[in-house]
matplotlib code that plots the C-alpha trace (Angstrom):
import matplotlib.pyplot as plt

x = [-26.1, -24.9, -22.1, -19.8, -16.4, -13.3, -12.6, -9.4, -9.6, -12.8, -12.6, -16.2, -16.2, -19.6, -20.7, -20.0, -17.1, -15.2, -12.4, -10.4, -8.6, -10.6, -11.1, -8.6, -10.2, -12.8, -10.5, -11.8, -11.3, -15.1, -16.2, -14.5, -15.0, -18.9, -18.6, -17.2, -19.8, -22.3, -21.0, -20.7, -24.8, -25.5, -23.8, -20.2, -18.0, -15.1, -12.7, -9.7, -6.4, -2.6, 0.0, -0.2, -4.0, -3.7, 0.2, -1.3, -4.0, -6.5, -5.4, -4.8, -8.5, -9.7, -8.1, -9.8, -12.8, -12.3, -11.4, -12.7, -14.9, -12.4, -13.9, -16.6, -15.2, -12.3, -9.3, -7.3, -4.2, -0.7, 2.5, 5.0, 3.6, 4.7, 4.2, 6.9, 8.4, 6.7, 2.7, 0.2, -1.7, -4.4, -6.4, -4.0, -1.1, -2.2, -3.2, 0.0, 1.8, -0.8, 0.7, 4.2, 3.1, 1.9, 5.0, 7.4, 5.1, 7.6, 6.8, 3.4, 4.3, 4.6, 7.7, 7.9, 10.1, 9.6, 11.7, 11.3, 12.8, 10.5, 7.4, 8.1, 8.3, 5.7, 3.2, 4.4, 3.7, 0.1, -0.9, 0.1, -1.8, -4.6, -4.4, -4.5, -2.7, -3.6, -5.1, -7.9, -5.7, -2.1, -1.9, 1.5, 0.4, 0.5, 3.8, 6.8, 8.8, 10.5, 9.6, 12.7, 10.9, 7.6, 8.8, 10.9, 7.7, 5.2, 7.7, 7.9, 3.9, 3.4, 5.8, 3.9, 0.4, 1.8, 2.5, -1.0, -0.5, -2.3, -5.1, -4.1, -2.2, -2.3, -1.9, -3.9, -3.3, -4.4, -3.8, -0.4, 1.4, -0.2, -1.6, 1.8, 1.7, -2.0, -1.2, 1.9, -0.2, 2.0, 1.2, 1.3, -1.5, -3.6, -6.1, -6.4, -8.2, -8.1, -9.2, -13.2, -16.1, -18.7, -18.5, -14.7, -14.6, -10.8, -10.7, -11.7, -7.5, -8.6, -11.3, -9.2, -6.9, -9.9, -10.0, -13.0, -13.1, -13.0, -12.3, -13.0, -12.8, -13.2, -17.2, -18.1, -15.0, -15.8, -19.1, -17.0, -16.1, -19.7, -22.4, -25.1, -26.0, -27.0, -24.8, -27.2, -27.8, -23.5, -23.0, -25.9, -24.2, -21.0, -22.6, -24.4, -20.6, -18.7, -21.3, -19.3, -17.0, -16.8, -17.3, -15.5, -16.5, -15.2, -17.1, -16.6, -20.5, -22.7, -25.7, -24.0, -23.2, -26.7, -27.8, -26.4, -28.1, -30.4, -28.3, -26.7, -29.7]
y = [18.1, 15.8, 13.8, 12.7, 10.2, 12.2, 10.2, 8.0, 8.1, 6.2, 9.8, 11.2, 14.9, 17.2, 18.8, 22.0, 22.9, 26.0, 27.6, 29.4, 31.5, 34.6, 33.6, 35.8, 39.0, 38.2, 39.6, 37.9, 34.6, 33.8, 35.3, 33.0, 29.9, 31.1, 31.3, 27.2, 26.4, 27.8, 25.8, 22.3, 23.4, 23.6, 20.3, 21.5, 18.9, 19.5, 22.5, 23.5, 25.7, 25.9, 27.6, 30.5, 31.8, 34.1, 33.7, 30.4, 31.9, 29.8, 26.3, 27.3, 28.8, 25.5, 23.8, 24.9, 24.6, 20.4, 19.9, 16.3, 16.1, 15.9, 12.3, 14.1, 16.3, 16.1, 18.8, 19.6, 21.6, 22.4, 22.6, 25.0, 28.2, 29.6, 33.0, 34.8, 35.5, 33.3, 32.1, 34.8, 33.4, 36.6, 38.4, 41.4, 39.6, 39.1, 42.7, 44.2, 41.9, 43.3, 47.3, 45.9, 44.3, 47.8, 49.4, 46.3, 44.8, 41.9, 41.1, 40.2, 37.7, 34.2, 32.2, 29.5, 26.1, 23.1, 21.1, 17.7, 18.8, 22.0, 20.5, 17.7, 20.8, 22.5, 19.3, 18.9, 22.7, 22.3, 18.6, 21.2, 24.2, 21.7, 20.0, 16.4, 13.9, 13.8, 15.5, 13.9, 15.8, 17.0, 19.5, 21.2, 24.7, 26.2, 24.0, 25.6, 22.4, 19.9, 16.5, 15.7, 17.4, 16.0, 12.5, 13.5, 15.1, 12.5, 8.9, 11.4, 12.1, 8.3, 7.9, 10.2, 8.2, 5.1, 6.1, 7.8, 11.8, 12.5, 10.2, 11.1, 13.9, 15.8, 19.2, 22.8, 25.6, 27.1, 25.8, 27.1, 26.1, 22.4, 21.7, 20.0, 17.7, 16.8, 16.2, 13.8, 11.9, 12.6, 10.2, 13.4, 15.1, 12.7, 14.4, 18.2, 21.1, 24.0, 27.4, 27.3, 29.9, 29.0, 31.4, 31.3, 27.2, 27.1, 23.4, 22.8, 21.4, 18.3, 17.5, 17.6, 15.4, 12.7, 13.5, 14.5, 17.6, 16.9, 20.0, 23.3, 26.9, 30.7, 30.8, 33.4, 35.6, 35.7, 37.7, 40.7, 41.0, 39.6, 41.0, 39.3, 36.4, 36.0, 34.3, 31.0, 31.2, 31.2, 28.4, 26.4, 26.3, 25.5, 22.5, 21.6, 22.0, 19.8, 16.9, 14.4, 16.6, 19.5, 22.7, 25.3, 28.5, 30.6, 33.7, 35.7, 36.2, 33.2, 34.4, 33.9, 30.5, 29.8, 31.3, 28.4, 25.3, 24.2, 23.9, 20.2, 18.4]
z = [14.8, 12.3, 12.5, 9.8, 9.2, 7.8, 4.5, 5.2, 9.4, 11.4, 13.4, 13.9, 13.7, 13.7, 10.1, 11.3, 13.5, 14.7, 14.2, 16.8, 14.7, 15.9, 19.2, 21.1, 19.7, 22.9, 25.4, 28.5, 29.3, 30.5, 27.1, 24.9, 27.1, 26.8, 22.8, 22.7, 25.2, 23.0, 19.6, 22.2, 22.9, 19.3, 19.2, 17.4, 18.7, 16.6, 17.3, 15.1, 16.3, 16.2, 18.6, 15.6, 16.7, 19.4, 20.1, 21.8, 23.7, 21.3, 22.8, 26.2, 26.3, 24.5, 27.2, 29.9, 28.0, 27.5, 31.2, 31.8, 29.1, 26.2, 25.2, 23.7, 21.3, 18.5, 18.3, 15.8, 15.9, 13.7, 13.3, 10.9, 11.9, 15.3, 17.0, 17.6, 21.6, 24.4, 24.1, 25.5, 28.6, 28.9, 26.7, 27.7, 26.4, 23.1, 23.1, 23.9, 20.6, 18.7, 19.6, 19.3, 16.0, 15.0, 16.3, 14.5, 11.8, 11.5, 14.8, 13.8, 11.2, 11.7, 12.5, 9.9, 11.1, 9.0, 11.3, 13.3, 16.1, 16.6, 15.1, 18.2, 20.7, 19.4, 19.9, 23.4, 24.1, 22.3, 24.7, 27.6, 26.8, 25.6, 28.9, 26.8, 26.2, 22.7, 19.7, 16.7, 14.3, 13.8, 10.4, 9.0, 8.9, 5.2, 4.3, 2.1, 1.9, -0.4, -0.8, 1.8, 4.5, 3.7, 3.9, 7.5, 8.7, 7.3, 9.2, 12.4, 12.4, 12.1, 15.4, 17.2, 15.9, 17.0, 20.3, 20.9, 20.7, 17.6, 15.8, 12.2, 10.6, 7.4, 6.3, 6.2, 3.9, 0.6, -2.6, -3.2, -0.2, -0.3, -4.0, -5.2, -2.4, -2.8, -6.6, -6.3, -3.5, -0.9, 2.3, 4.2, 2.4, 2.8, 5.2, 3.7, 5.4, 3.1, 2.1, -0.2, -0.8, -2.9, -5.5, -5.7, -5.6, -3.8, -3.4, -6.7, -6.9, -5.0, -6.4, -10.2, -8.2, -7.3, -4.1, -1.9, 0.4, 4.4, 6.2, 4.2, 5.7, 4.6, 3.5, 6.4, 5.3, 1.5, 2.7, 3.7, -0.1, -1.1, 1.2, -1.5, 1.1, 4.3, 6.2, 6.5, 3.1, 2.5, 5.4, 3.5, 0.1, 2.0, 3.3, -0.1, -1.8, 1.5, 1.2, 3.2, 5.6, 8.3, 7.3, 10.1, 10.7, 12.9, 15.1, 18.0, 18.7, 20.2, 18.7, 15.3, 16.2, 17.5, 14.2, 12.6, 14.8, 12.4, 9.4, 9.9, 12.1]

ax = plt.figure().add_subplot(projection="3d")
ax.plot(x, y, z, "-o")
ax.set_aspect("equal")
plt.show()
């Protein structure tokens, strides 16, 4: 599969990479390490998460998947959104917050800190469940801050760059969490993974703010409202529109994911 260089990093990430977002709705554990093994066969080598996908499930399953290979592929996970009540470690786990979500539908939400201190714990937590010592890419998670807390997260993320736990940092949301920091140039917006479809053209903010698109998401899920397109045809389009950087999609069936081999040769 193709490769390409995030704009503003020399980090190499595959054209198409996957999401984990999903990933915790295969309850067993050798199910979802089979779905990453089929994206690292198609030649995905880039894998997003956050402590928030699966009540941490996500990461720990990624984990195990890595094991000593973890040179070979890139990782990115967040901070800002947390799961409320300690990480799930099974399938089952996750399962049973789901009923008490149900039961308690604040439980279900996430728990928003925009904090130093708990972004710090929270990245500690992730290298653990990730079973690394680093990750490629460290993203606040859909950020509702001032610029205060931008600059105190932005001068901590460079500490934690400096001393070799993440590779570059940025932020990941939709346009109106992160579209005012994108547009006064914040230096912590300055890698962006956001929210795009192709008839809806999300991202469409950076690219009025002169700024290129490296990691888009959310084509596969605008085909549940439009059913018009196959899903090769939408993930083609998304590729055409996201020219120069990853396009993640996330599944919970393989054969989906080896559907989609051929698009970025």
């Amino acid at each position: 599969m193709r490769t390409t260089t995030i704009d503003g990093t020399a980090i190499e990430v595959s054209r198409l990479s996957l999401g984990t977002a999903s990933l915790h709705h295969l309850f067993f554990h050798a199910d979802r390490c089979r779905l990453l093994d089929r994206a690292a066969a198609i030649g995905i080598t880039h894998f997003d998460t956050s402590p928030y996908y699966g009540h941490g499930l996500a990461e720990i399953t990624l984990g195990a998947f890595l094991g000593g290979r973890r040179a070979a592929f890139t990782v990115a996970t967040k901070v800002g959104l947390y799961p409320k009540g300690a990480p799930a470690k099974t399938g089952l786990g996750v399962w049973l917050r789901k009923a008490l979500g149900k039961a308690a539908p604040g439980l279900g939400l996430p728990a928003e800190d925009w904090s130093v201190s708990h972004a710090r714990a929270s990245l500690e937590a992730s290298l653990k469940r990730l079973r690394t010592e680093y990750v490629d890419f460290l993203f606040v998670h859909e950020p509702r801050i001032d610029e205060a807390a931008a600059d105190a997260l932005k001068e901590w993320m460079c500490l934690e760059r400096a001393r070799g736990t993440i590779r570059a940092f940025g932020v990941a949301g939709v346009e109106t969490r992160i579209g005012e920091l994108v547009r006064a140039g914040h230096p912590l917006a300055r890698i962006v993974q956001t929210r795009d479809t192709v008839d809806g053209h999300e991202a469409e903010f950076l690219i009025r703010a002169g700024r290129g698109l490296q990691f888009t998401y959310g084509y596969l899920s605008s085909r549940k409202v439009d059913c018009r397109t196959t899903p090769l045809d939408t993930m083609t389009a998304a590729l055409a529109r996201n020219t120069l950087g990853a396009v993640i999609v996330s599944s919970r069936s393989p054969e989906r994911i080896t559907a989609l081999a051929g698009l970025a040769p």
